[in-house]
C-alpha positions, 0 to 999 in steps of 0.5 A, spaced: 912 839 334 916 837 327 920 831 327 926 830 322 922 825 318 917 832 316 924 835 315 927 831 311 921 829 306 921 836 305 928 837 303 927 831 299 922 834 295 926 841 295 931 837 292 927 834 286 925 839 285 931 843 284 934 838 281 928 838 275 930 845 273 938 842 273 940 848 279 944 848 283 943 849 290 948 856 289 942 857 284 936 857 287 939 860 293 941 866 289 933 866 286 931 865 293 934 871 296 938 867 301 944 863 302 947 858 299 948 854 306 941 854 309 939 851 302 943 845 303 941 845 310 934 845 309 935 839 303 938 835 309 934 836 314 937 839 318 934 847 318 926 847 319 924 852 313 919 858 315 913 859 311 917 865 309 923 862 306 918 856 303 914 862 298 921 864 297 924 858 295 917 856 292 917 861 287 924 861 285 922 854 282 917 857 278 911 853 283 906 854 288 908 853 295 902 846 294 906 845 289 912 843 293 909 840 298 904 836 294 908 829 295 910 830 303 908 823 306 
């Protein structure tokens, strides 16, 4: 099972990275193909991303998913 702490870290580093490009939550999500809310969600820690919607988001940043995740924990 995934604890928040896991959710939190990845939507910490889902921020870094977005906040690098210098986007908007609004931004990414339209580069993502998903909502607004749910970005903001999983940012927080309070929506547990699938691996779909991590390639999606992934990918809208221009990295790789390993890329994302690579300073979890």
């Amino acid at each position: 099972m995934t604890s928040d702490a896991d959710l939190e870290a990845f939507g910490r580093a889902l921020r870094h990275w977005r906040k690098q490009q210098g986007i908007s939550q609004e931004e990414l999500a339209g580069r993502a193909d998903l909502h607004r809310n749910y970005v903001g969600l999983v940012e927080r820690g309070e929506r547990n991303a699938s691996i779909k919607s991590m390639f999606k988001l992934a990918q809208a940043l221009g990295i790789s998913v390993a890329q994302l995740c690579s300073n979890l924990r």
